[in-house]
N, C-alpha and C positions, 0 to 999 in steps of 0.2 A: 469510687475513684475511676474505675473503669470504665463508667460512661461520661465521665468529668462535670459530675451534675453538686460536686461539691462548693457550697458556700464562700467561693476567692471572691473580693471585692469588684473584680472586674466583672463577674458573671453577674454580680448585683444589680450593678450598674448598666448591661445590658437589659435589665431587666425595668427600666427605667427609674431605676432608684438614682439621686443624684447624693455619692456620697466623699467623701476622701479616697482614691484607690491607691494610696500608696500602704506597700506592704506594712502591717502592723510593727512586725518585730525589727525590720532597718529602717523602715522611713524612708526610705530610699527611689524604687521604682515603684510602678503597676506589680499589684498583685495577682497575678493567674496561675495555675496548677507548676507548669515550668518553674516559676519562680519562688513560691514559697517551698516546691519540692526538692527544688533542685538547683537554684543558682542563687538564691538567699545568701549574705555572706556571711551568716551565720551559722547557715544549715548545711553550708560545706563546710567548715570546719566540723561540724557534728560526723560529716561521713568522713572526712577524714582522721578522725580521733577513733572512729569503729573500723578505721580500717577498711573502709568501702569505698574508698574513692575512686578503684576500676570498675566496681556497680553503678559509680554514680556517669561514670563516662558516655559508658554501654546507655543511660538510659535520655542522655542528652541528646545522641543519635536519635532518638523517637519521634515520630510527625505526629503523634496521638497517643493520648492517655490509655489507649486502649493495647495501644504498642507497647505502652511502658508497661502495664501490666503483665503484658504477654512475656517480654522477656523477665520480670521480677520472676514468673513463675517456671519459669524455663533454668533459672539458677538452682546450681545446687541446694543440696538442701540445708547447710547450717546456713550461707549466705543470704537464700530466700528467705528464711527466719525469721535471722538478723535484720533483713531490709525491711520486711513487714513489723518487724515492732519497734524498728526506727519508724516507718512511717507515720505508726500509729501513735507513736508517742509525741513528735515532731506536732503531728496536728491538735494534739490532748495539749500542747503548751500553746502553738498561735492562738487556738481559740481562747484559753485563761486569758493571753496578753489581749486578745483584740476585747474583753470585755473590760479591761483597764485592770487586772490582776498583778502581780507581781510574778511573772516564768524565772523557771529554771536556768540556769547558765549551762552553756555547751556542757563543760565537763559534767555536769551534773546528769544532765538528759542525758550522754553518752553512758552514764553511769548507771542510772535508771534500765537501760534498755539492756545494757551485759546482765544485771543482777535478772530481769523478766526473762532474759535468755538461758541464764543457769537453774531458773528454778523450774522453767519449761522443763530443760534436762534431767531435772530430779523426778520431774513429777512424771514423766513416760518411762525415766527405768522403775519409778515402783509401780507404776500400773499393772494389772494383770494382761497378760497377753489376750489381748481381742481376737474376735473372731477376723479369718483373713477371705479374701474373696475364694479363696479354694476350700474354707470348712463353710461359709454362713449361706444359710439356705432360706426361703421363706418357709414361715412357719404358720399352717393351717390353722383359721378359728378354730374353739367349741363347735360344735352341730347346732344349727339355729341362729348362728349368727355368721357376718360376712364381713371381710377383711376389706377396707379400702385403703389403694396404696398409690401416693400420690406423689410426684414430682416434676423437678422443673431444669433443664438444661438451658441455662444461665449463659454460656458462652455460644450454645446456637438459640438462646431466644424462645423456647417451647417448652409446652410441658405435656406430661399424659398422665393418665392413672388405668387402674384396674379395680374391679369390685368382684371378688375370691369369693366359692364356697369351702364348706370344711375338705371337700374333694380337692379341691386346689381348682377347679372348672370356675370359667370368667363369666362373671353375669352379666355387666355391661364393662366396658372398656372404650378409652377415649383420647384424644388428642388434639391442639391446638398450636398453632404458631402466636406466639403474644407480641403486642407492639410495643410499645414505650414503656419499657421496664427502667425503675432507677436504681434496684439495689436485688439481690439474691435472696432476699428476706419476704421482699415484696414478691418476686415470680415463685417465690414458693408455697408463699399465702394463696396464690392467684390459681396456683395449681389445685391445692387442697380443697380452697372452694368450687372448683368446677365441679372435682369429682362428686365431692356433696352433693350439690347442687343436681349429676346427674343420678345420683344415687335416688335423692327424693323424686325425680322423676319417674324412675320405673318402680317406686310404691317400696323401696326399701327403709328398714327403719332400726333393725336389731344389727349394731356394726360392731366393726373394732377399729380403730384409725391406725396405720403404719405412715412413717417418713423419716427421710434420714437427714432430715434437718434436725439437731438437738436446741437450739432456739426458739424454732416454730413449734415444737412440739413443747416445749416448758411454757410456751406463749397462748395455747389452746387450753391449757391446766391451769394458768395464774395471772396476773397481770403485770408480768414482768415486760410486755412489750408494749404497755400499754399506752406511752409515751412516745413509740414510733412512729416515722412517717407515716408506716403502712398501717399507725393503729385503726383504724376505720376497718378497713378489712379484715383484720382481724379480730375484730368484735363483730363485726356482722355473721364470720365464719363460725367463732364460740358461740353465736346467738344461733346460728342453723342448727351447728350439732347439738345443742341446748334443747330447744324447741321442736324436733321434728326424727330425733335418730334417741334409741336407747344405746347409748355408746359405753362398754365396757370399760373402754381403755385408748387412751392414745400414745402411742409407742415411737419409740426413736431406734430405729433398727440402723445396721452398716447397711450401707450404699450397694453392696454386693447382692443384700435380698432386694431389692426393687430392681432387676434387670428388667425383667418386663416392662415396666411404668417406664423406664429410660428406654427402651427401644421403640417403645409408641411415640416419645418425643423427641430423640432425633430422626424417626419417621416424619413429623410433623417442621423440618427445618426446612421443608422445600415450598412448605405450602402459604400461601399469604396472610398474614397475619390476620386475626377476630375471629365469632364464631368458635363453634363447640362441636367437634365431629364425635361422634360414636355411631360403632359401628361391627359388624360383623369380622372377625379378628383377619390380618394378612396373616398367611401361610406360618413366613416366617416368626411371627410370633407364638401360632399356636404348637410351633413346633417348641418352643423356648417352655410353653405351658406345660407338654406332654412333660419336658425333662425336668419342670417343677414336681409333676406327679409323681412320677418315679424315682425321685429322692424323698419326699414325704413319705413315699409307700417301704422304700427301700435306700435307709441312711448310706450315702458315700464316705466310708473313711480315708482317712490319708495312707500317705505306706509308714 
């Protein structure tokens, strides 16, 4: 949604498809992101049955998709929620209606998205309390094998990674500015393969895979993603790690232990997009490495 690379009739049609562009569900105007999101006269009655209709004002003021998203995520937190599984669910009925389905009625969808909202609620109060960025630390391979940790900074565009010994010491480390990304799934696929990719290069082959994608990581184990856009990538990436790494395990850690992999990539936001830099580590990172060692060697507790 955020780079507005989603399927509206009008994008089609730019695309030199010659089709109908009037919005599926009123029939009414041209369908583009504005209007099936947010001036639909249906789909305002929807934000105003949830009670959203000073979200939906806020997001009218927007010159871009990218705007709207910025402020969706700048809302509080029941309302950013709320607007995201409206959104998500708004688009789960155009698309039924636009393949000539029978959709939901406003009250219904509105109804749908309160009941996904209450049982989100249930299901974080019984969760076990997670690890928070002040306990979760990375955690060293086995001996003889090497940790690759790999991510993508989605809002600047980059990604990095690292390749760990059981010392917690970097074997190779890397970074890149990416181009034309269309979705957070794909620049995290993109990332995972590079590091691969430089892994096999300097002759390594005994790993373990870290990321704090929990998708891309159940995507590299199954072929639950194997219907997405970015499926191609990510089979060519389960066929790397397949073919050329004896890999342990591949892990879905919090976002707290890949500091490092994230500072090589918004290191990498100033620099021109392509291309696969590794290299001898900046300052500031190895400095970030020493206080990985000194936590594995010597656990920090809380008070």
């Amino acid at each position: 949604m955020a780079r507005d690379c989603l399927a509206f009739k009008m994008h089609i049609q730019r695309r030199g498809v010659q089709l109908d562009t009037r919005c599926p569900i009123c029939h009414r105007l041209d369908e583009d992101g504005g209007h099936c999101f947010l001036k639909c006269k249906l789909v305002k009655r929807c934000w105003s049955t949830l009670s959203l209709e000073p979200v939906r004002q806020q997001l009218l003021s927007k010159q871009s998709a990218w705007e709207v998203v910025t402020e969706i995520l700048s809302l509080k937190e029941e309302a950013r929620t709320k607007t995201v599984l409206f959104l998500w669910k708004w688009w789960t009925e155009r698309n039924k209606i636009n393949k000539g389905e029978k959709g939901q009625g406003v009250d219904d969808v509105a109804a749908d998205v309160l009941n996904l909202l209450n049982d989100l609620s249930k299901s974080e109060r019984k969760e076990p309390i997670r690890q928070t960025a002040g306990n979760a630390r990375w955690k060293a391979p086995p001996p003889g094998q090497l940790m690759i940790n790999s991510v993508q900074e989605m809002m600047q565009g980059s990604w990095g990674f690292t390749v760990r010994d059981y010392e917690g010491e970097v074997v190779p480390a890397g970074a890149s500015r990416l181009g034309s990304i269309p979705d957070a799934i794909t620049a995290e696929a993109a990332a995972c393969a590079q590091a691969l990719q430089a892994a096999t290069d300097h002759g390594i082959s005994r790993v373990q895979v870290e990321m704090d994608s929990t998708i891309l990581q159940k995507a590299h184990v199954s072929p639950s993603m194997d219907l997405a856009a970015c499926r191609m990538l990510i089979r060519d990436t389960r066929d790397l790690l397949n073919e050329h790494f004896v890999c342990s395990s591949v892990i879905s850690i919090p976002r707290a232990c890949n500091g490092i992999a994230h500072n090589l990539a918004k290191l990498a936001m100033c620099w021109d997009p392509g291309g696969r830099h590794v290299w001898a580590l900046p300052e500031f990172v190895e400095t970030l490495i020493a206080r990985n060692v000194v936590e594995i060697m010597v656990p920090i507790t809380g008070p």
